[in-house]
C-alpha positions, 0 to 999 in steps of 0.5 A: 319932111323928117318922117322921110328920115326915119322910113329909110333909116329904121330897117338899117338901124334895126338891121344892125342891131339885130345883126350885131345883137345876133344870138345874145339878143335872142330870136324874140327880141331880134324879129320884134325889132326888125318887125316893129322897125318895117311896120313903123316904116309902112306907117309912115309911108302911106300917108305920104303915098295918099296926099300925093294921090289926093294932090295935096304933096309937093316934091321935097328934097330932105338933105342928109350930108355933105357926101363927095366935092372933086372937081366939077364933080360935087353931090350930096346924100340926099332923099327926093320925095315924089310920086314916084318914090311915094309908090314905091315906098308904100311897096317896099315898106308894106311888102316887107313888113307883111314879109317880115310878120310872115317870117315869124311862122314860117322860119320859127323852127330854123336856128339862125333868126336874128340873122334873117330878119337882120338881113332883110331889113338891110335889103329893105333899107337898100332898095329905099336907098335906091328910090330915094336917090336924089343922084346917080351915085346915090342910086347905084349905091343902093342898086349894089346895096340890094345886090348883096342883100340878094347874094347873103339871102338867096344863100342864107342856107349856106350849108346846102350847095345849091343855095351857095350855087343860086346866090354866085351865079345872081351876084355874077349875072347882075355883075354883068348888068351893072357893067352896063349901069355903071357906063352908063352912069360914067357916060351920062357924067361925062355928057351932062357933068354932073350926076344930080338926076333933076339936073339930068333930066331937065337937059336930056331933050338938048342933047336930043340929036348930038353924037358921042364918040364910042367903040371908035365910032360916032353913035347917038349920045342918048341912044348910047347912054340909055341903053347902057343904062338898061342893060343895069335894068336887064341885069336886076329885073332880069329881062331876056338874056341876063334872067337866068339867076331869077328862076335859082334864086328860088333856093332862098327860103320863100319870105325872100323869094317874095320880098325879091319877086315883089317889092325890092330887086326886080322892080329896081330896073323899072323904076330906074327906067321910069325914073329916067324916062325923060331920057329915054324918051329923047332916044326912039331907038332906045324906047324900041329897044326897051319894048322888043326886050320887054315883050320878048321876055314877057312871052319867053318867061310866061312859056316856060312857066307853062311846064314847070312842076316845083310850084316856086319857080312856076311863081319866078318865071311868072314875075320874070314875064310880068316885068315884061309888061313893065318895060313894054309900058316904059318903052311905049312911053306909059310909065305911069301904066308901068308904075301902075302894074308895078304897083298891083303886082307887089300885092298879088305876087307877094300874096301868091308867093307867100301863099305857096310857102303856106303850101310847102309848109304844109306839106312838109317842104315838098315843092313838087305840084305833082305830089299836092292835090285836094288841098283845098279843104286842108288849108282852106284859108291858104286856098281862098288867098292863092285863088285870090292871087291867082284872079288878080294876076290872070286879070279877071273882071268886066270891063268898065265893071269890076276887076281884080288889081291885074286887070286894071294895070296890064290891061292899062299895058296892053292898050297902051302898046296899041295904042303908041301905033308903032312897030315895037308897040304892036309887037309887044301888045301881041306879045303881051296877049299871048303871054295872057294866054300862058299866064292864065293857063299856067297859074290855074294849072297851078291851082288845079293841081295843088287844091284839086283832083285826087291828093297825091301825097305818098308818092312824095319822098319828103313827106314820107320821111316826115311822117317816118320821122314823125312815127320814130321809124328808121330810114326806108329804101324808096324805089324811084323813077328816072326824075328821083320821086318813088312811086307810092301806093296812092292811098290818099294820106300815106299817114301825113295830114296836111296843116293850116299855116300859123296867124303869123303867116295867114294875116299877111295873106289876108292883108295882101288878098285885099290889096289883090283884089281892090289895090286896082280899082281904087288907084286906077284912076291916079294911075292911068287916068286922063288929067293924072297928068297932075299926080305925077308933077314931072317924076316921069315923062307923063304922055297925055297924048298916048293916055288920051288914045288909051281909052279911045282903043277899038273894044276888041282890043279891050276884050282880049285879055279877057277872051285869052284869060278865059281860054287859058282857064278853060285849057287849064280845066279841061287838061287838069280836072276834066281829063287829067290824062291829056298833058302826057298824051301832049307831052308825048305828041310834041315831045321836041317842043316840050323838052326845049320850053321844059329845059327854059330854051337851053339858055343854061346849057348854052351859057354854060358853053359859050361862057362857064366852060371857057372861063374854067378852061382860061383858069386852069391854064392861068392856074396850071400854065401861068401860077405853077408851071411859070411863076411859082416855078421861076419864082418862089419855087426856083429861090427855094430851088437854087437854095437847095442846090446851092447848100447841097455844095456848100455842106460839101465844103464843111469838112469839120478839120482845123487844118481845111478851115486854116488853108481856106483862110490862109489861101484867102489872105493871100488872094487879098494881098495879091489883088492890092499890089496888083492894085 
């Protein structure tokens, strides 16, 4: 299969001539080859993607070369095509490609092109390493991969602080779960001896039971092993407690938050955990753990998306508890229903991403909500694809009807945690439907204030300069509140008109508003249906049994979503257009509440206690006490000490007269001949 070949090696191929080309090249012919290199990857992809669907493909290996022979210790680089790696790709390559076109419009004004789109295709051709990997090594070679590509685009913008602050602290969390990827990998090495993943897989169910030794002490082997591997998951997709670099990577310009948030790094750990799920269902300890994470960053991410105003971060938490439905449906033992939502959720995610760069570039990069507002008929097209968004991922349709791509695959979640009867499984289905609830109310909270109500555009400061540049005016003194916003005369306009977006960006909007609306209904059934049993042909641990007690789940189960998907829309309304004054009279009742949810749990400020302040402590001591006060005292400031010292009575020494110098000579000649006869 040599198209294989050229889906993963043209964005590197394009990403090195662009990156190397630079400025010489010059912007055009940069993006045009980067572009044209990811469309050419889509292309081929989804053919492969269709004929493992109709059940005409076979799994393939494609080798590439021989790459590493010590010992017992022997792999090559070679590219494994199966249904999971043919979801995947047509997610990476059309994602990216559509992210790429988009990127024509949206960064045409900014000076640094070619570098951009040189690094996106890098961090494509990086996540396609990754879903390729036909070994553990070969995996964690991509997992770094996207990890840098993240770090160089999460920074592009170097010279703004808070971007080169958001790209240290994503590389420093993920170091901490690749801490954990990488035991993980070295322990499965030495249980299995060998870090070929069909090998691995094919005998995890005969280590099922056995011990290893750890921390001293004897643990179960694929408990132990498993859940190293997942704290790599928790690190890239970031679930509860190493999250804490998703919402800041919101710094990166908006293409890259997409390409992020939908196709590449976050969807790294679910796939590595379906991928490996042949592993984790030999260990229960490890499934429970899986979905206790799951659900509980589900519902956290989805509170805190409650109350943000910046209209990207409230799209960042929004992923962060999504992936929490996919770890819930991989630790329930439905991969495929995590795949699934995987899948749907690259269209609307990226749509809704894409859509709100639309929105800041329309409205001057102001990214507060609080200064948007009826907007719906300035960008209408911007408008109808958010809405589209926005449906899919609250889940809206009828069951056994219709539905938007949301409502197939995190309804498919939902039944499947009811479904698997255990503890963890309840607790993320009640998880997962409060965090409906949240989601919906959060995302039409969303619409409402930017496409409703009264428009609210004088009272932002960035639109204000643009339209003083814009007028030649000088720079005005603005008075402002205690959040930094000045609080203009609302007169409507203040002068600015917002925009449509150029076609560059609106044709990737209306091809991700299709894939939003039908991606679900036309793959359910390959999915989550019973008898896809056959589609998967053993790329995960494929439950037949828990599918089969999916579909046969009491009706109030499969209305739920619905009902709270409904009320958070009702809740949302009746807050944001019915009576826009009910949130501060909220806010002001349950002013404890709102600052912990608002402030994301103090999960920073404790962080920035329990680790940050210790770690500068420790490095001043090291720098103060240890580098200057020990080692460059005794060491090269001492030797320049002494030598100073030492000069100092030598100088005394060099009188300039014949006479001393004849004395000291004579006085040594002496002392020679005397210690020889003494000899």
């Amino acid at each position: 299969m040599h198209s294989i070949l050229i889906i993963v090696f043209a964005p590197l191929l394009a990403a090195i001539i662009a990156g190397l080309g630079n400025r010489a090249l010059g912007n055009t012919v940069a993006k045009s080859i980067t572009t044209g290199a990811l469309f050419l990857s889509a292309a081929l992809s989804w053919p492969i993607f269709l004929s493992f669907v109709s059940g005409s493909a076979e799994p393939s290996v494609t080798p590439v070369l021989h790459w590493v022979q010590s010992g017992s210790l022997n792999f090559d680089w070679a590219l494994r095509v199966d249904t999971l790696t043919a979801v995947m790709l047509v997610v990476i390559t059309t994602v990216s490609a559509l992210v790429h076109l988009y990127s024509w419009g949206y960064m045409d004004e900014d000076p640094d092109q070619p570098r951009f789109f040189a690094y996106l295709s890098l961090f494509t051709f990086a996540m396609l390493m990754l879903v390729t990997a036909d070994n553990l090594v070969q995996m964690f070679f991509g997992w770094e991969g996207v990890g840098l590509a993240s770090y160089l685009l999460i920074g592009f913008w170097f010279k703004k602080p808070s971007a080169c602050a958001a790209a240290i602290k994503a590389f420093v969390v993920n170091r901490v779960g690749d801490l954990g990827f990488m035991l993980g990998i070295f322990g499965t090495y030495l249980v299995f001896n060998t870090v070929s993943i069909p090998e691995i897989l094919a005998a995890a169910p005969s280590m099922a039971g056995s011990t290893i030794g750890f921390l001293g002490t004897r643990w179960d082997t694929m408990t132990i092993l498993c859940i190293l591997l997942f704290i790599g998951a928790c690190g890239k997709s970031a679930q509860l407690g190493l999250h804490t670099w998703l919402p800041d990577a919101m710094e990166g310009p908006t293409p890259v938050s997409a390409l992020i948030h939908a196709a590449t790094m976050v969807t790294a750990g679910v796939f590595m955990v379906c991928r490996l799920s042949p592993m984790f269902a030999t260990s229960e300890t490890a499934m429970h753990v899986v979905t206790y994470v799951g659900a509980a960053t589900c519902f956290f991410a989805a509170t805190i998306g409650t109350c943000q105003w910046d209209i990207k971060r409230v799209i960042a938490y929004s992923t962060c508890s999504q992936l929490g439905y996919m770890f819930v449906a991989a630790g329930v033992g439905a991969p495929g229903a995590a795949m699934f939502h995987l899948f749907t959720h690259a269209f609307f995610k990226a749509l809704l991403f894409l859509g709100a760069g639309s929105v800041i570039h329309a409205m001057h990069h102001e990214q507060d909500m609080r200064y948007y507002g009826a907007l719906r008929k300035k960008i209408p097209l911007t408008f109808y694809a958010m809405m589209a968004g926005t449906l899919a991922i609250t889940g809206v349709g009828i069951v056994d009807v219709f539905g938007f791509a949301g409502f197939y695959s995190k309804d498919s979640i939902l039944e499947a945690a009811y479904a698997s009867a255990s503890s963890s499984g309840s607790f993320g289905f009640w998880c997962g439907i409060s965090a409906a609830l949240l989601t919906s109310f959060y995302s039409w909270r969303l619409v409402f204030l930017t496409f409703y109500g009264k428009p609210r555009w004088s009272q932002s400061e960035h639109i204000q300069h643009a339209v003083h540049d814009a007028h030649g005016h000088g720079d005005h003194a603005h008075d402002h509140d205690d959040h930094g916003h000045n609080h203009g005369h609302d007169d409507g306009t203040a002068g600015y008109h917002p925009h449509e977006s150029p076609l560059s960006m609106l044709i990737p909007l209306g091809v991700l508003s299709f894939g939003a609306v039908f991606a679900g209904f036309l793959f359910s059934h390959s999915f989550i249906s019973e008898g896809t049993g056959e589609f998967w042909k053993g790329a995960v641990a494929f439950n037949e049994h828990l599918i089969h007690h999916m579909h046969e789940v009491p009706l109030w189960v499969k209305w739920a979503p619905f009902v709270v998907m409904l009320t958070g829309f009702v809740i949302a309304w009746n807050n944001y257009i019915r009576n826009p004054k009910a949130p501060a009279a909220f806010v002001e009742q349950f002013s404890v509440l709102h600052r912990f949810v608002y402030n994301k749990w103090f999960f920073d400020e404790l962080y920035n206690f329990l680790f940050v302040r210790p770690a500068f402590w420790f490095g001043r001591l090291f720098w103060k006490a240890g580098d200057e006060g020990t080692i460059d005292r005794f060491g090269p400031d001492g030797a320049a000490w002494l030598v100073a010292r030492g000069t100092r009575y030598a100088q005394k020494v060099q009188s300039g007269y014949l006479y001393s110098y004849a004395l000291v000579m004579l006085l040594g000649l002496v002392g020679a001949v005397s210690w020889v006869m003494v000899r």
